[in-house]
N, C-alpha and C positions, 0 to 999 in steps of 0.2 A: 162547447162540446157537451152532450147529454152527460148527465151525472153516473149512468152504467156506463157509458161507454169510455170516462175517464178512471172509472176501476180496471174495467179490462185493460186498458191500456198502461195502469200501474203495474198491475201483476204483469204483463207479459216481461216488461222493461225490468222489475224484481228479479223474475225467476234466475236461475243460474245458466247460462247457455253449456250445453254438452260438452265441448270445448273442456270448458272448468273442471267438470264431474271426471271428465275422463283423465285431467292431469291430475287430479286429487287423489282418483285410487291407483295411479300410475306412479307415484310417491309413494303411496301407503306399500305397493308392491316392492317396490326399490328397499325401502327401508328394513322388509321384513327379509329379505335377500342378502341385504347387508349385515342383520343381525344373524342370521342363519350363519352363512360364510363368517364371522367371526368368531362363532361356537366352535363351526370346527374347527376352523385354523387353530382354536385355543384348546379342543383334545385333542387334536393332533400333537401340538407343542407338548402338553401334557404325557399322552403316549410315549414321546421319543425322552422326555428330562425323568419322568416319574420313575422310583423304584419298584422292583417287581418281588417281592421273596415268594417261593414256592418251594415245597417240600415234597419231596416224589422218593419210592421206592425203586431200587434197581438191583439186577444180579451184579454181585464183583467178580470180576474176570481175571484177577488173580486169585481167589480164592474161591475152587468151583464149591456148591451148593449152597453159601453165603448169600444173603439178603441184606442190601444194604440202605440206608436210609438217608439223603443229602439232603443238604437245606442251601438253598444256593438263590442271588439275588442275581435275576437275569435282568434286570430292567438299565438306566444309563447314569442314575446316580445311587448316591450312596445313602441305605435303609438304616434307622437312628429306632434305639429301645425297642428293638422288635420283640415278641411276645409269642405265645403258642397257647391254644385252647384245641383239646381233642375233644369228640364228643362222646369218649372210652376212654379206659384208660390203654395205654402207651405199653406194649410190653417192652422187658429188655432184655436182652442175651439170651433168646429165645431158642437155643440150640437142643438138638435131635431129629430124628427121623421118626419113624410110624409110632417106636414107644416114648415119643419125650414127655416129658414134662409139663405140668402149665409152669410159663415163667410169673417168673412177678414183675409187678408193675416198676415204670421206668421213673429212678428217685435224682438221677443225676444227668449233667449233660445239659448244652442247647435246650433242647425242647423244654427241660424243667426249669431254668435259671434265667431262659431268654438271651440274648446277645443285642448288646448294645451298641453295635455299628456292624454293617455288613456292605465293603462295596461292591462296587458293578463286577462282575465274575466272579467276586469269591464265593467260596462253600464250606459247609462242616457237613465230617459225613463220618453218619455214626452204623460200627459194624454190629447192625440189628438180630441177625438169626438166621434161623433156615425155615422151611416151607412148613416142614411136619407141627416146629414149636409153636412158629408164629401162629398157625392154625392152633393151635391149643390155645394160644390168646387172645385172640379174636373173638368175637363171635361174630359168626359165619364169615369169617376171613377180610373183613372191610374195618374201616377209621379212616375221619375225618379230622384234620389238623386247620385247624385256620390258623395264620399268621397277621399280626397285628405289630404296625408298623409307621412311623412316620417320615416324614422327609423336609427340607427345606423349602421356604417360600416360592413358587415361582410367578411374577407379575401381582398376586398380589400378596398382601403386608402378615400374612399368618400364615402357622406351618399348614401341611396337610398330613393326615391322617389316612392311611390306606390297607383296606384287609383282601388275602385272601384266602379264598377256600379250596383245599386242597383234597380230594377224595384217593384213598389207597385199597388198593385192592390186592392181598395176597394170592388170591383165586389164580390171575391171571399166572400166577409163575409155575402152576402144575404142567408135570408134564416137559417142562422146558428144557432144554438143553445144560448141564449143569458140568460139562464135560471141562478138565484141565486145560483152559488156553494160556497158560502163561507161562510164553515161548522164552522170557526171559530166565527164568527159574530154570526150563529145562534145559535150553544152553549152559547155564551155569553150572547144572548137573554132568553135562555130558563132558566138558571140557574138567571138573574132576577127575572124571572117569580118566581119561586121556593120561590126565597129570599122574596119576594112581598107577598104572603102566608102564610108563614111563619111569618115574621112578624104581617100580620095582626092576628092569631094565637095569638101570644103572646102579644099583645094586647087588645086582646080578641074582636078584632070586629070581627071575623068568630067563626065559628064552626068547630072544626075536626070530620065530621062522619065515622065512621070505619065500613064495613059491612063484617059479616064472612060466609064465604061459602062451607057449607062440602061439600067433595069428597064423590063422590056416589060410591058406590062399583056395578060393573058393570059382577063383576063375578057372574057365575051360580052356582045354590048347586046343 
């Protein structure tokens, strides 16, 4: 056999047949599918174990035009040496209306001392102020609180560490609804009242007048 013609016929017999090429990146495919698919499955997992703390503003609905301040760990375990950075300072007892006061800054509490376990639903929840104050502590009615927090191992061998940031906006509560809902109170009031009546009744400094009222017959004959 010619001397070129037994190179060509090395290299063909060499080359790799398509066959090969195409299981090679057929694996390479697979495997990067598999890596994928185990990322998430493992924030997923992370998602549903990891704790969550968040600090959020809200009106208290027993006490109308109160602003209140929770710190509440919504996530599925339990949040260890949590922590607090604003990027302002923190007013506190921020109470008044259009003449109040600037408060002063907040020296006690949660926020200033941190809390060093917080499980899954708990909360602390501190009664912050009202609209007009907070506005005086503010500037221009916003603070940012990040929480800083860790949690136990999962899968692998060291804790984790988890922040969040939490944006507050007094702004949003102008305007709101700040009316008495708290039906319990007013129950508790009105059946005073009752009790107060009554007694004076059987004491006899009132009078009970009873007045009866016939129903009129309204039919035609």
């Amino acid at each position: 056999m010619p001397t070129n013609l037994a190179y060509a016929f090395q290299a063909v017999t060499d080359a790799p047949h398509w066959t090969t090429i195409a299981a090679f990146w057929a694996s390479v495919v697979l495997v990067g599918i598999a890596v994928t698919a185990t990322t998430i499955n493992y924030i997923i997992l992370r998602s549903q174990l990891d704790p969550h703390v968040i600090v959020h503003a809200t009106g208290d609905e027993r006490r109308p035009s109160l602003i209140i301040l929770v710190i509440e760990n919504i996530g599925k375990r339990i949040a260890r040496d949590i922590t607090f950075l604003a990027n302002a300072q923190i007013p506190a007892r921020a109470f008044g209306f259009e003449d109040a006061p600037v408060p002063e800054p907040m020296t006690t509490g949660p926020l200033v001392t941190g809390i060093k376990a917080l499980a899954p639903g708990d909360r602390r929840v501190i009664t912050w102020g009202q609209y007009h104050g907070l506005m005086k502590g503010l500037r221009e009615g916003q603070i940012t609180i990040t929480a800083r927090y860790r949690s136990a191992p999962v899968l692998f061998l060291h804790e984790e560490w988890h922040e969040t940031e939490c944006p507050i906006d007094v702004r949003s509560f102008a305007a709101t609804d700040a009316s008495d809902s708290n039906w319990d109170r007013k129950a508790a009031e009105n059946l005073k009242d009752i009790a107060r009546h009554l007694q004076r009744l059987v004491e006899g400094r009132a009078e009970l007048h009873v007045r009866v009222v016939a129903a009129q017959d309204d039919a035609s004959d």
